[in-house]
C-alpha positions in Angstrom: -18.9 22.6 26.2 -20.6 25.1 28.1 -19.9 25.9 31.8 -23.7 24.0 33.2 -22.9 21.0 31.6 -19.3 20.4 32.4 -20.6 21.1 36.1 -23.1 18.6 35.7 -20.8 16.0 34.6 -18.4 16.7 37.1 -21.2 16.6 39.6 -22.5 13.0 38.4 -18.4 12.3 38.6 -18.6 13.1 41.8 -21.7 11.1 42.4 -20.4 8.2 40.6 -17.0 7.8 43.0 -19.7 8.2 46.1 -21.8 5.2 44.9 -18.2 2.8 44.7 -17.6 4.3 47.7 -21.1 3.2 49.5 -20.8 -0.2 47.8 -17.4 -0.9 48.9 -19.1 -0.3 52.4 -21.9 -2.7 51.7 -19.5 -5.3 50.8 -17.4 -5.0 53.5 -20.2 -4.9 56.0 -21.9 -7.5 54.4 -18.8 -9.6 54.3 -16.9 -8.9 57.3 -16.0 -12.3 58.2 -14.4 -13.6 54.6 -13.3 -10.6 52.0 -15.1 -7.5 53.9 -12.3 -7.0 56.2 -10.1 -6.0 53.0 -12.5 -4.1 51.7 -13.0 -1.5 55.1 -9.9 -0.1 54.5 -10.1 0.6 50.8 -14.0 2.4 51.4 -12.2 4.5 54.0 -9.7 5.3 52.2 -11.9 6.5 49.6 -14.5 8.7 52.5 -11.0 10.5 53.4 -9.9 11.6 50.0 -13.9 12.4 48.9 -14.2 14.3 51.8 -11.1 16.0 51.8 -12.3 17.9 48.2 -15.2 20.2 49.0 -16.8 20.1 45.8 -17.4 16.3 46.0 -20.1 17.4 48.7 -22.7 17.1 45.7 -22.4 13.8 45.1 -22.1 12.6 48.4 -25.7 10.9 48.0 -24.1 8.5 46.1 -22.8 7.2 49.2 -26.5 6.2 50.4 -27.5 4.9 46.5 -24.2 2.6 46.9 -25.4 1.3 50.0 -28.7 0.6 49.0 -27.6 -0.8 45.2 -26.1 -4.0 46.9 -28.8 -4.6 49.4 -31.0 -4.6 45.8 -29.4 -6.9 44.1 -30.3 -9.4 47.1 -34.2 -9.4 46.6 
């Protein structure tokens, strides 16, 4: 495997543990009052260990598409 395309899975790797990450806050913001309030903790959980590892910077729009991939499957 060369050295672009194991940074470019590793990259969408990163993106991909983002997007959980972003949903996991939909959910819980979305459902604060029944199941949301155990799900806060585990999405910042998650923002403190992605954050802490500088290379998961580049998938940190994952965080927005997460977000917005729950408030899609509304409409």
């Amino acid at each position: 495997m060369s050295t672009v395309a194991l940074t470019t899975h590793r990259a969408w790797g990163w993106f991909g543990a983002w997007l959980l990450v972003g949903a996991a806050y939909a959910v819980g913001l979305v459902g604060i009052l029944t199941i949301g309030i155990f799900v806060l903790p585990v999405a910042i959980i998650g923002t403190v260990l992605l954050a802490r590892q500088p290379a998961s910077l580049r998938g940190a729009p994952g965080l927005v598409a997460g977000l917005g991939l729950f408030f899609m499957s509304l409409s």
